[in-house]
gemmi code that builds the backbone of each chain (N, CA, C; Angstrom):
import gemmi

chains = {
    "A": [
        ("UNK", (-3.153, -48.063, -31.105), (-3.209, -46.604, -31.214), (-4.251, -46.188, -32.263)),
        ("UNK", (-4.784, -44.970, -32.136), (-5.768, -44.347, -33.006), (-4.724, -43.726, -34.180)),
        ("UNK", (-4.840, -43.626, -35.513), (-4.501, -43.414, -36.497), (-5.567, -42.095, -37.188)),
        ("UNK", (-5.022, -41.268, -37.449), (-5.632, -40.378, -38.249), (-5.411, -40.407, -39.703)),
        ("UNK", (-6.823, -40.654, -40.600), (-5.690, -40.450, -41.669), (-6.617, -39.466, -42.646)),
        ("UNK", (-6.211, -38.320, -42.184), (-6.650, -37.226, -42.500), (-5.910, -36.866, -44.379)),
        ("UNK", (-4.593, -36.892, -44.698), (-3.877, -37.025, -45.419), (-4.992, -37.923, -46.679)),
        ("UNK", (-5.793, -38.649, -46.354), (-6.688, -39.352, -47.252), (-7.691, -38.536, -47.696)),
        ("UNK", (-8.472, -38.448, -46.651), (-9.716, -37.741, -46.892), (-9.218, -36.281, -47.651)),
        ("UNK", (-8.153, -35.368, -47.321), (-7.782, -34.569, -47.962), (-7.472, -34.794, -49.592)),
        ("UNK", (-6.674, -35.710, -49.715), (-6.513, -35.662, -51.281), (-8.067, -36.296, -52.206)),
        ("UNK", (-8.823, -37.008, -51.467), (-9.599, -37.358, -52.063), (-10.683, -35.897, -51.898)),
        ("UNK", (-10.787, -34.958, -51.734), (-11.164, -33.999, -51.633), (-10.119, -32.809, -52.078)),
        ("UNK", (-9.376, -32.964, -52.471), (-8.368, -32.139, -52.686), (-8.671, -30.723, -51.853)),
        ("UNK", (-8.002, -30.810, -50.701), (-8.315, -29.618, -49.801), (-6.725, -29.765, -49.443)),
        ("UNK", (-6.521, -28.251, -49.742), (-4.741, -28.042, -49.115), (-4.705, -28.083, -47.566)),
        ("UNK", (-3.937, -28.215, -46.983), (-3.452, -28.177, -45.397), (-4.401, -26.554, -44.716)),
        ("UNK", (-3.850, -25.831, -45.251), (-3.930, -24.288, -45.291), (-5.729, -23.712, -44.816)),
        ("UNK", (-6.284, -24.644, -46.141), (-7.922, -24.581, -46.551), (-8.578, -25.285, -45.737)),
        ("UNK", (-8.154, -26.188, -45.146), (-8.772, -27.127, -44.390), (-8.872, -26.684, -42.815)),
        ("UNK", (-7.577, -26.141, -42.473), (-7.465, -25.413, -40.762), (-8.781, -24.183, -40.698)),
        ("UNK", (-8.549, -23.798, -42.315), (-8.884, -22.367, -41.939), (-10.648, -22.497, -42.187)),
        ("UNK", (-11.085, -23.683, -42.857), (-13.162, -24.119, -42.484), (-12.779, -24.473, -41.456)),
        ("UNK", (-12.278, -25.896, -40.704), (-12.391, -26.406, -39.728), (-12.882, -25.410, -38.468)),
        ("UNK", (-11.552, -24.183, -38.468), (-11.412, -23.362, -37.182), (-10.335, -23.681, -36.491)),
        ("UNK", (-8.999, -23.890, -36.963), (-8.458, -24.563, -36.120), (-7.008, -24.101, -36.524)),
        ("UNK", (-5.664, -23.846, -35.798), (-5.145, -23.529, -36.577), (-3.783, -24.540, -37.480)),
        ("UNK", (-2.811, -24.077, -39.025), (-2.436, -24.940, -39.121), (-1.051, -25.812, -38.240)),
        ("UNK", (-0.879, -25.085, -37.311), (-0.034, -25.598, -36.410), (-0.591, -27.554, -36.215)),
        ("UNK", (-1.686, -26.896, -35.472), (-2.765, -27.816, -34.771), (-3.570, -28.839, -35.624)),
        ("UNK", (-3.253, -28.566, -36.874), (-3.744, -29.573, -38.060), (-2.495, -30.602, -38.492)),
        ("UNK", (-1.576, -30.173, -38.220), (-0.233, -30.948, -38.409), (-0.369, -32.110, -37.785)),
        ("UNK", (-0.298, -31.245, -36.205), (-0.260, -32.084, -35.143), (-1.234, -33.629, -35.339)),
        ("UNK", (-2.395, -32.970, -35.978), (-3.495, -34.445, -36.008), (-2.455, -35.100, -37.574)),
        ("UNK", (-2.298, -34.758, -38.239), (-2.186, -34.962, -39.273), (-0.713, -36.198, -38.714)),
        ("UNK", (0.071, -35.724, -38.095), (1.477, -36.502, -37.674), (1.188, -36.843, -36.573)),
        ("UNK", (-0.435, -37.562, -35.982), (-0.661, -38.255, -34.971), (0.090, -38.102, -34.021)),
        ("UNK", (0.537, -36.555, -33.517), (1.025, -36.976, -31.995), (0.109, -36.070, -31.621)),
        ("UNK", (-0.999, -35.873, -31.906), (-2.109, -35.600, -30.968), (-2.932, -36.523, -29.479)),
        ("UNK", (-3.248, -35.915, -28.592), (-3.493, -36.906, -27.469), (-4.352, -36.679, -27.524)),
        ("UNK", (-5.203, -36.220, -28.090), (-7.158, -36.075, -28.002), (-7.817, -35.029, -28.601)),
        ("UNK", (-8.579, -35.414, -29.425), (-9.916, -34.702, -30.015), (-10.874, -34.347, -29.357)),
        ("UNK", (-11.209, -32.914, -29.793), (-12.738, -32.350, -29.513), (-13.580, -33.261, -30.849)),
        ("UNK", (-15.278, -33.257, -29.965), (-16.026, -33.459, -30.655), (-16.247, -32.270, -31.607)),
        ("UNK", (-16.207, -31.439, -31.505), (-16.631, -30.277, -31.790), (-15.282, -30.166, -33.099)),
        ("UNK", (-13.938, -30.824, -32.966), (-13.467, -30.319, -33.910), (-13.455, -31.659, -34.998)),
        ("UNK", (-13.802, -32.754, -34.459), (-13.964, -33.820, -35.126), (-14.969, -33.421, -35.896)),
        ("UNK", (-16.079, -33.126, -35.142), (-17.819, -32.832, -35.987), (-17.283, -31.656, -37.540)),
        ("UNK", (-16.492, -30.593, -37.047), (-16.131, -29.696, -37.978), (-15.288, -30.072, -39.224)),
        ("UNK", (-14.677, -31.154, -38.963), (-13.848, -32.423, -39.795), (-14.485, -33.171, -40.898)),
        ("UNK", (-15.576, -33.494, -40.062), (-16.488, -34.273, -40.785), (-17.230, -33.660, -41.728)),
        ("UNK", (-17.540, -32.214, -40.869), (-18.185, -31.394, -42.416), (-17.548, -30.779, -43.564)),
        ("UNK", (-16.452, -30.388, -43.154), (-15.742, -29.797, -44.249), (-15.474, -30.602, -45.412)),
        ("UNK", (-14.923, -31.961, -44.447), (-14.171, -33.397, -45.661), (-15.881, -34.512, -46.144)),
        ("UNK", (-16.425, -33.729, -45.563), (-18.187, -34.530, -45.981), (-17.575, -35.992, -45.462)),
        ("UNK", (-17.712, -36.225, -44.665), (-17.085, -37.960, -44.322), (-17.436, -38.081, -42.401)),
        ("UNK", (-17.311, -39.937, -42.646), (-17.917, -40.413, -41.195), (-16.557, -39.703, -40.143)),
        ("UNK", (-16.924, -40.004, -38.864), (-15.805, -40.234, -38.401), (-14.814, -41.612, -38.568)),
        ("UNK", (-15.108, -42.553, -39.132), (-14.788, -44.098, -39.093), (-13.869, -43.496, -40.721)),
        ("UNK", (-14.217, -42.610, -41.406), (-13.128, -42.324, -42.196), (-11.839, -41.992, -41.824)),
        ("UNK", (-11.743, -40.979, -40.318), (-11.115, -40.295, -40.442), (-9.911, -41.040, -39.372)),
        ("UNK", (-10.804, -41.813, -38.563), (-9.887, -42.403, -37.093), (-10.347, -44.111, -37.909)),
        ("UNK", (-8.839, -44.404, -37.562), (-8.421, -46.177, -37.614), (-7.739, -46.504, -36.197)),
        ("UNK", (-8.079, -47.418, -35.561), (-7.728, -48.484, -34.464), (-6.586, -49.181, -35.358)),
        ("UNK", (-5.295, -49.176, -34.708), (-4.404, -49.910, -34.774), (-4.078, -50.652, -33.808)),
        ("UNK", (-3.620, -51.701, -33.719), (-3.268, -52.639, -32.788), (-1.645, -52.444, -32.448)),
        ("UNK", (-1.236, -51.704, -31.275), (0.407, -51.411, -30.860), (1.454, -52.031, -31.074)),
        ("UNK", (2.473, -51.510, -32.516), (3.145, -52.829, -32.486), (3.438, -52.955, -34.243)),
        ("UNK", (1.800, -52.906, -34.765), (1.471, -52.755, -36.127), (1.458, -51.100, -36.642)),
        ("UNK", (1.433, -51.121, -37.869), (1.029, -49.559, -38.731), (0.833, -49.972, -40.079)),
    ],
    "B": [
        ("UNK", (2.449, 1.815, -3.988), (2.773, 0.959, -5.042), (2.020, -0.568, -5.052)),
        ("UNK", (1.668, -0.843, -6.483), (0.692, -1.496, -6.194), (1.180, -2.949, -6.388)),
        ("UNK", (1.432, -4.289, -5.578), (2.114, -5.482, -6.147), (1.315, -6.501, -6.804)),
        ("UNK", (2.149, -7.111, -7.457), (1.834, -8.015, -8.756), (2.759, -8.528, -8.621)),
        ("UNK", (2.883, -9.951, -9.810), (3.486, -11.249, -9.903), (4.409, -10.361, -10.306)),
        ("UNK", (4.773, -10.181, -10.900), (6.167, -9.516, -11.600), (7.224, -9.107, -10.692)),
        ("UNK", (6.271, -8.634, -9.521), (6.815, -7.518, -8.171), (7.520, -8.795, -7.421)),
        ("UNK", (6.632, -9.674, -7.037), (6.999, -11.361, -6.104), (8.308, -11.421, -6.615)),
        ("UNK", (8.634, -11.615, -8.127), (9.436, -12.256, -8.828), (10.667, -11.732, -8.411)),
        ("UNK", (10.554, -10.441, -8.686), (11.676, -9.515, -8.474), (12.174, -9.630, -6.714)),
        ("UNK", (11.234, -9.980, -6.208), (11.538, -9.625, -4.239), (12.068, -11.505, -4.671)),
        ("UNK", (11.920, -12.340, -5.097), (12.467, -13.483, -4.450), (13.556, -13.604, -5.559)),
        ("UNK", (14.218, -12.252, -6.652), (15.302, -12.650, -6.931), (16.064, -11.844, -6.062)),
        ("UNK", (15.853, -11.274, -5.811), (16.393, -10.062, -4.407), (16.882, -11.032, -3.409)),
        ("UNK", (16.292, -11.978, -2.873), (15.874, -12.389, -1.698), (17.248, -13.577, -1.748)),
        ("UNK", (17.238, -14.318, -3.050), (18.346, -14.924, -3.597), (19.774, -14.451, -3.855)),
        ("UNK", (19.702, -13.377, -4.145), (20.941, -12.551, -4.166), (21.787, -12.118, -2.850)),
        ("UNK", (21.009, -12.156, -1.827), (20.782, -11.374, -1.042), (21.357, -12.927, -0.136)),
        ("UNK", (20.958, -13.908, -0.161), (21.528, -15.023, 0.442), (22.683, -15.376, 0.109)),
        ("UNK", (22.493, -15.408, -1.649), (24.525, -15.180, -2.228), (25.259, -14.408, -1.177)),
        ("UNK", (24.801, -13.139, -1.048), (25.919, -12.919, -0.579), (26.128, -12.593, 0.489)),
        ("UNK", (25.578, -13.278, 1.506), (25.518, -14.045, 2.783), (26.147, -15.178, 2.789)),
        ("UNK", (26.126, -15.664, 1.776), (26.873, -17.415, 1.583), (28.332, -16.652, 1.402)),
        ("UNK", (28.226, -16.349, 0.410), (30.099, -15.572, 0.389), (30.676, -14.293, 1.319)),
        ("UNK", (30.077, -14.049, 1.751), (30.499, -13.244, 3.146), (30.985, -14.728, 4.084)),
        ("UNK", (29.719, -15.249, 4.452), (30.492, -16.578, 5.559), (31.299, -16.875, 4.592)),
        ("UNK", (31.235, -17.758, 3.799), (32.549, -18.535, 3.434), (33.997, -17.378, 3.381)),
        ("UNK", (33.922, -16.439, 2.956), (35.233, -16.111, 2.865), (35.773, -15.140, 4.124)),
        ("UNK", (34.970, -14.749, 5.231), (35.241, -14.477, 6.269), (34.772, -15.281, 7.356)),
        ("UNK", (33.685, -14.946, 7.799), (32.971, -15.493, 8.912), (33.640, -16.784, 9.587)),
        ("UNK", (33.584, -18.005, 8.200), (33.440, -19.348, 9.302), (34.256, -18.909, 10.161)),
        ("UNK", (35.937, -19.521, 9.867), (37.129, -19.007, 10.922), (37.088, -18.373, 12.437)),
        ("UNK", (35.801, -17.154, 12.237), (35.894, -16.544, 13.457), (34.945, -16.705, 13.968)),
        ("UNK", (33.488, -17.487, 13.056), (32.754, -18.098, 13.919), (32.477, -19.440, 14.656)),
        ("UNK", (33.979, -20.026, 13.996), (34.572, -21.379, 14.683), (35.169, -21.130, 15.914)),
        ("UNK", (35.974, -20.400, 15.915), (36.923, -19.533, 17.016), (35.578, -19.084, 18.467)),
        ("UNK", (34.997, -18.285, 17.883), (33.711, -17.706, 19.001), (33.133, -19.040, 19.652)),
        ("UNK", (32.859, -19.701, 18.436), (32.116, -21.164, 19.815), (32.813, -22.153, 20.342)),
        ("UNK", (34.214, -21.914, 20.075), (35.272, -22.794, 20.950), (35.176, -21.753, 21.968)),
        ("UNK", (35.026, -20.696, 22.006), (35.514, -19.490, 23.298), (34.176, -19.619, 23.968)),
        ("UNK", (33.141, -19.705, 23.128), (31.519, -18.832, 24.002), (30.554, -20.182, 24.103)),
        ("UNK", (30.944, -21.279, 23.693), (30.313, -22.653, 23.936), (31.313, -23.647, 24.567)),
        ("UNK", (32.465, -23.364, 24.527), (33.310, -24.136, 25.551), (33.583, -25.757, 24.749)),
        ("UNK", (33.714, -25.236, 23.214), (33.965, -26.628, 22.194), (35.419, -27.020, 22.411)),
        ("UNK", (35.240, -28.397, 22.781), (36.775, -28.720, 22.940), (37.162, -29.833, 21.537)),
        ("UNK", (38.568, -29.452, 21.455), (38.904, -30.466, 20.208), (39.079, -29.076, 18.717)),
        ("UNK", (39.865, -29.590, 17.683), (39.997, -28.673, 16.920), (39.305, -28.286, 15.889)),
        ("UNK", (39.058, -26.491, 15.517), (37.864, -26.499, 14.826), (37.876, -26.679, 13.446)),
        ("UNK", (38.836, -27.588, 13.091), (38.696, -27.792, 11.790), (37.679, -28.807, 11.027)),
        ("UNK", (37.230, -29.459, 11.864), (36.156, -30.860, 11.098), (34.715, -29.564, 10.971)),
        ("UNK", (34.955, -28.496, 11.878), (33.626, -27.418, 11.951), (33.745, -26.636, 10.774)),
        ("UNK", (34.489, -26.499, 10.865), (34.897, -25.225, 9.710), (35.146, -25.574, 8.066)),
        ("UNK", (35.490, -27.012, 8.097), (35.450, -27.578, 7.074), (34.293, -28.129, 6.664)),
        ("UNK", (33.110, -28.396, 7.269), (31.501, -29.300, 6.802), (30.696, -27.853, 6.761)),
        ("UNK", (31.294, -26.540, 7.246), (30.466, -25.261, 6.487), (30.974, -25.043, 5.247)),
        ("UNK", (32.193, -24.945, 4.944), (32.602, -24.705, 3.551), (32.568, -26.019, 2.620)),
        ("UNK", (31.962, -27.227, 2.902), (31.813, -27.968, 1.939), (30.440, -27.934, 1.957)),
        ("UNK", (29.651, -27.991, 3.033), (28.438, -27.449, 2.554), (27.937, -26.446, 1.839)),
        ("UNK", (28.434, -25.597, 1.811), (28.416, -24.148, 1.306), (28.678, -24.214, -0.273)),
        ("UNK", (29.243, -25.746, -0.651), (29.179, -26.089, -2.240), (27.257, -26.378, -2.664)),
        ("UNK", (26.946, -27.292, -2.069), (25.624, -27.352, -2.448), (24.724, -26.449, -2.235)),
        ("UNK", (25.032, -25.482, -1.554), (24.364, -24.077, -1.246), (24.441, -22.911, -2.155)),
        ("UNK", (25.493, -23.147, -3.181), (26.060, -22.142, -3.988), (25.137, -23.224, -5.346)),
        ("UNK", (24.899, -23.955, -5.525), (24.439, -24.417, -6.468), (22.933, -24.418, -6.268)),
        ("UNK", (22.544, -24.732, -5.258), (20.657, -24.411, -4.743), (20.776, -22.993, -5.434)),
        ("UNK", (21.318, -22.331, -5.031), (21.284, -20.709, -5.334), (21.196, -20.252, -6.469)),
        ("UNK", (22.098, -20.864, -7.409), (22.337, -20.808, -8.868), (20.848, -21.255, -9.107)),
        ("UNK", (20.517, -22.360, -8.877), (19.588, -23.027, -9.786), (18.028, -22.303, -9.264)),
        ("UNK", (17.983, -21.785, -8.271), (16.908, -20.850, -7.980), (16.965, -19.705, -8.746)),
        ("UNK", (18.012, -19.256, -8.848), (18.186, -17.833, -9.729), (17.672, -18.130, -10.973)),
        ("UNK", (18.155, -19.593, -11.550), (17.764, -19.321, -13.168), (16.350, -19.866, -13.012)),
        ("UNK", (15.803, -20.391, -12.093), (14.321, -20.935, -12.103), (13.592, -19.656, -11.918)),
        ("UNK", (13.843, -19.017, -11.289), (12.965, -16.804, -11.281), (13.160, -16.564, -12.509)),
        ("UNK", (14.322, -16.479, -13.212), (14.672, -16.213, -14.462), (14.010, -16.646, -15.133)),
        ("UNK", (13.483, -17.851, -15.050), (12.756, -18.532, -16.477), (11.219, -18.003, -15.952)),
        ("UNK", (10.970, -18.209, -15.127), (9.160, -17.586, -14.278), (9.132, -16.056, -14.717)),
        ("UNK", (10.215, -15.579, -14.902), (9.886, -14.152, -15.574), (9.686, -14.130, -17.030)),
        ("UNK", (10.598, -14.686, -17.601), (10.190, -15.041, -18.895), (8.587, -15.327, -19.263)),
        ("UNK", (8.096, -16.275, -18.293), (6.799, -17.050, -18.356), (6.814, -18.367, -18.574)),
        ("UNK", (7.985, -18.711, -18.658), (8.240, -20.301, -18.767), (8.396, -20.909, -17.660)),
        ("UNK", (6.901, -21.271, -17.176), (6.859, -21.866, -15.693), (6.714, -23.427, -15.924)),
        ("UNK", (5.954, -23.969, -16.560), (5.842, -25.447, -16.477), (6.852, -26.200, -17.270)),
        ("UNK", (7.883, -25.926, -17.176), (8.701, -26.723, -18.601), (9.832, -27.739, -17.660)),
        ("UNK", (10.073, -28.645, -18.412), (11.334, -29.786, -18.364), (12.776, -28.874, -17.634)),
        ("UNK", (13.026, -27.885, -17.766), (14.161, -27.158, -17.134), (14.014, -26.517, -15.749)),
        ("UNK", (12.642, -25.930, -15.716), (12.362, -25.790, -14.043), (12.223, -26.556, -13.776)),
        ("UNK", (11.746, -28.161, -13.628), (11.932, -29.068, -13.037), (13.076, -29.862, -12.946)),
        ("UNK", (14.291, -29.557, -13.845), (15.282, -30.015, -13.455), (16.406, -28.930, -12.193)),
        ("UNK", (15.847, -27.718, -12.861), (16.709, -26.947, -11.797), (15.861, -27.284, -10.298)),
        ("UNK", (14.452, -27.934, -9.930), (14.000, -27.618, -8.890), (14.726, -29.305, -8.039)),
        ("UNK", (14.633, -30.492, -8.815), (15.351, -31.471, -8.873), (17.125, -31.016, -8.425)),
        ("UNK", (17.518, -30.209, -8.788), (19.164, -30.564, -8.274), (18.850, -29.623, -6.937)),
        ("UNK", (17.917, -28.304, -6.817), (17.578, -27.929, -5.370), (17.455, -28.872, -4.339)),
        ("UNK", (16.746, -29.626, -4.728), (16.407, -30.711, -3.602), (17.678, -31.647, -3.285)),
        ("UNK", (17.913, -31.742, -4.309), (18.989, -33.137, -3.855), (20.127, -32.185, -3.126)),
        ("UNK", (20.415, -31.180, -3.538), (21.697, -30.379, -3.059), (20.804, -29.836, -1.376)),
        ("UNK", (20.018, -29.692, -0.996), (19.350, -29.294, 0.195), (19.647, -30.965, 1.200)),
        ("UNK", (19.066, -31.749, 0.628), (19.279, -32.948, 0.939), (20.985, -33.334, 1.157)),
        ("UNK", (21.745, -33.209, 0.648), (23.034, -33.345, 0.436), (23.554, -32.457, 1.666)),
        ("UNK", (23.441, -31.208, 2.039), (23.870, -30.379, 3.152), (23.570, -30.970, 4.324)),
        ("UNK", (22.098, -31.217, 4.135), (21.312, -32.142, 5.588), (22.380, -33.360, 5.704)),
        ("UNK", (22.918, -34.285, 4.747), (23.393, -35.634, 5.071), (24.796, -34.696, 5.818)),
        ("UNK", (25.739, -34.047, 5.170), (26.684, -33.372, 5.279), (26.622, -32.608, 6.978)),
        ("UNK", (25.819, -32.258, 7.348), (25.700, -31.648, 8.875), (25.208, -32.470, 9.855)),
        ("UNK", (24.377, -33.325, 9.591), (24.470, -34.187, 10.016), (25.731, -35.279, 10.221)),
        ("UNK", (26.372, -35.948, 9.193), (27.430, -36.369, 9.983), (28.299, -35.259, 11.032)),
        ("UNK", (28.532, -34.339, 10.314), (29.349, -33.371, 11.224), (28.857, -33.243, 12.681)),
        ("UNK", (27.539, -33.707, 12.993), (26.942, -33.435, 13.836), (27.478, -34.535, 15.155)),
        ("UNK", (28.570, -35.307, 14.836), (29.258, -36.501, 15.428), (30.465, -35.345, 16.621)),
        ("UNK", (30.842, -33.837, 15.642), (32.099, -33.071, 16.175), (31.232, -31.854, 17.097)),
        ("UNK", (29.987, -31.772, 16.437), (29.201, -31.094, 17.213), (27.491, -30.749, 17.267)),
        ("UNK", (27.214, -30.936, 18.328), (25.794, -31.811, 18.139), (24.901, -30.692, 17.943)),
        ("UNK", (24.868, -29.497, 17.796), (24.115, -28.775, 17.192), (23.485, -28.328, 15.475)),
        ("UNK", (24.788, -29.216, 14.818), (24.242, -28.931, 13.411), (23.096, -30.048, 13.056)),
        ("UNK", (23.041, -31.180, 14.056), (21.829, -31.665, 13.682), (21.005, -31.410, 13.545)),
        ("UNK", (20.199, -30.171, 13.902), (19.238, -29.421, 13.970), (19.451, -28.646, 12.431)),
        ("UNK", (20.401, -28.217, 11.835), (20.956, -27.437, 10.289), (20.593, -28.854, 9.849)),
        ("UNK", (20.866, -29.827, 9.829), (20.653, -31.159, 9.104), (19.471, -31.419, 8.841)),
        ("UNK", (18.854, -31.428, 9.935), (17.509, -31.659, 9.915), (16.704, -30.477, 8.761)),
        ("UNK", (17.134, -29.498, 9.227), (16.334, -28.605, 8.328), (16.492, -28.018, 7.181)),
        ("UNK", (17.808, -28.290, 7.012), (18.274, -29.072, 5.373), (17.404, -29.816, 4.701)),
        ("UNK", (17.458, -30.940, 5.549), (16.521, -32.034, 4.126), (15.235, -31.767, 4.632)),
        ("UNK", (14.405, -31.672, 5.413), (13.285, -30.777, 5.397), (12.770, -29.975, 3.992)),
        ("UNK", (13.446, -29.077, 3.846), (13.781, -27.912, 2.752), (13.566, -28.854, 2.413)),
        ("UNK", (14.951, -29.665, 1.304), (15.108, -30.506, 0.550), (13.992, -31.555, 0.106)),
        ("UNK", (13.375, -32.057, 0.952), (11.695, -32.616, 1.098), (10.323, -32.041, 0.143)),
        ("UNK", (10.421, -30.344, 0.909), (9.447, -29.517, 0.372), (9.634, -29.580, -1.387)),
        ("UNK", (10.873, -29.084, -1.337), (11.344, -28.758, -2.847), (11.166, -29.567, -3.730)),
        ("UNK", (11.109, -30.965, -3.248), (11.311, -32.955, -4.100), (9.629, -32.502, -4.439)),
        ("UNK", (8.932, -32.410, -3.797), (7.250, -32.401, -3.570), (6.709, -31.361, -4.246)),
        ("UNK", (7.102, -30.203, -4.340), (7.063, -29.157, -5.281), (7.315, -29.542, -6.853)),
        ("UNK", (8.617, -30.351, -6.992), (9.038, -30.575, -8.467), (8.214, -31.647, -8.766)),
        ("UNK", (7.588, -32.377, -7.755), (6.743, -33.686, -8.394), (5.368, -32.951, -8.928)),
        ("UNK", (4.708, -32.028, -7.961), (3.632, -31.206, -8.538), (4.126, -30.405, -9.794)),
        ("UNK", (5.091, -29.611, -9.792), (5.405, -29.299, -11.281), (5.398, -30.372, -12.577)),
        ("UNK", (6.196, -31.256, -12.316), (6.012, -32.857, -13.151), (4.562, -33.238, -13.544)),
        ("UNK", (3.598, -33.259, -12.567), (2.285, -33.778, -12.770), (1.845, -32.084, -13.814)),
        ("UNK", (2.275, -31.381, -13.978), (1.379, -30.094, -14.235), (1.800, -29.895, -15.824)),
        ("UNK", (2.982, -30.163, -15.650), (3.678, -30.711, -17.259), (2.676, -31.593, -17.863)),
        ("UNK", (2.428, -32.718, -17.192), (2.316, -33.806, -18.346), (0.570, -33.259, -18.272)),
        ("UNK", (-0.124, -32.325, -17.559), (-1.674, -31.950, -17.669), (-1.473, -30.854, -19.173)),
        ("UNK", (-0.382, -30.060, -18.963), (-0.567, -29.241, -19.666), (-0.270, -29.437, -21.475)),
        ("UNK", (0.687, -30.668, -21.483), (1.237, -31.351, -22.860), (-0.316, -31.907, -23.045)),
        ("UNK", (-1.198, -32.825, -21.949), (-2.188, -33.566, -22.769), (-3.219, -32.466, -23.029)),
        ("UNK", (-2.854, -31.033, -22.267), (-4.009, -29.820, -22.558), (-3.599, -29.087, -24.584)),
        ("UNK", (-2.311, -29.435, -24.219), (-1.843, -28.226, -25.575), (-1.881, -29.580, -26.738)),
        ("UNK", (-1.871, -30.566, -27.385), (-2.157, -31.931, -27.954), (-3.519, -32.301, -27.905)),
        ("UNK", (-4.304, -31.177, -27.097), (-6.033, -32.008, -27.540), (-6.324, -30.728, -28.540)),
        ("UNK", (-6.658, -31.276, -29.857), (-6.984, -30.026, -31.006), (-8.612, -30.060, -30.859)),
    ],
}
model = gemmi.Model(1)
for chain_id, residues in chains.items():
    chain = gemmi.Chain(chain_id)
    for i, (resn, *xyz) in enumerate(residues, 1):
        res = gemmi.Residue()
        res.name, res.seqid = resn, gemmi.SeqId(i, " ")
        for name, pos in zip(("N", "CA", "C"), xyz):
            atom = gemmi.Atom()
            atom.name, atom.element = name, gemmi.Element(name[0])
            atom.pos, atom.b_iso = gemmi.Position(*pos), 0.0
            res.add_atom(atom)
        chain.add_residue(res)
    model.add_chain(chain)
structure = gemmi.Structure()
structure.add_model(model)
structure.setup_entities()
């Protein structure tokens, strides 16, 4: 499974939940959702907006887990 | 007057109501004397109770199709069309449509015309299974639509 670990890049940026939906564009319902990985798929477009806000790769933000492991 | 979805909604809870109480008119008058008429006007020999009894036990799964159509309009008015509960109410439609068909069909041993009600029982019952599977597939489009951020 893909792993988000958004929860990182946030504190190392110290950006609240709140601050982060509201650069991204997105709302915080829908930031949860990535945040507690039961999201089923990303826009590029909101990944790309991810990346700018938290200044970071995407390879920061998404981890490959192997099913089974965490 | 000009129609809209809202208008549909309302004519096929009408339309449901309107079969209620057609279902409870026969059941609590009719069968009896329309058992009686086709021993007299079809020349049915033998007693009409195996007849009169596979309408009023059918008439259980008919009262429950009914129910569960009513609250499936009910929820489509709301706007809650794709969810886990219309597909379960559209699920016991079918099986209970299906269930009348098996039900008139055997009966159809005392008189060979309800095979044709049998038949078009699970027919129905068919449409409705095929309907709830397209609702099912529209669910799981719309969960992977509302989960892509």
């Amino acid at each position: 499974m893909i792993v988000v670990n958004l929860d990182v890049m946030m504190a190392r940026r110290k950006l609240p939940a709140g601050e982060l939906a509201e650069r991204v564009g997105i709302a915080p319902a829908n930031l949860s959702v990535l945040k507690t990985n039961k999201a089923r798929a990303v826009r590029f477009s909101t990944l790309e907006a991810l990346c700018r806000v938290l200044v970071c790769q995407p390879g920061d933000l998404l981890e490959y887990v192997p099913d089974g492991k965490e | 007057m000009e129609w809209n979805r809202s208008r549909s909604i309302l004519l096929s809870l009408c339309a449901v109501v309107l079969f209620a109480v057609v279902l409870l008119v026969t059941d609590a008058l009719a069968v009896p004397l329309c058992m009686q008429a086709c021993q007299v006007f079809l020349s049915l020999e033998g007693d009409e109770l195996p007849l009169t009894l596979t309408v009023y036990i059918a008439s259980v799964p008919g009262w429950i199709c009914l129910y569960s159509l009513f609250r499936l309009l009910l929820n489509l008015r709301r706007g809650a069309v794709f969810t886990a509960e219309n597909v379960r109410y559209m699920r016991r439609t079918s099986w209970c449509c299906i269930l009348a068909g098996v039900l008139f069909l055997a009966a159809a041993w005392f008189w060979l015309p309800f095979v044709f009600a049998g038949i078009a029982a699970g027919f129905m019952g068919l449409i409705v299974r095929i309907v709830k599977n397209i609702f099912e597939q529209a669910i799981a489009m719309k969960d992977e639509l509302d989960y892509t951020i």
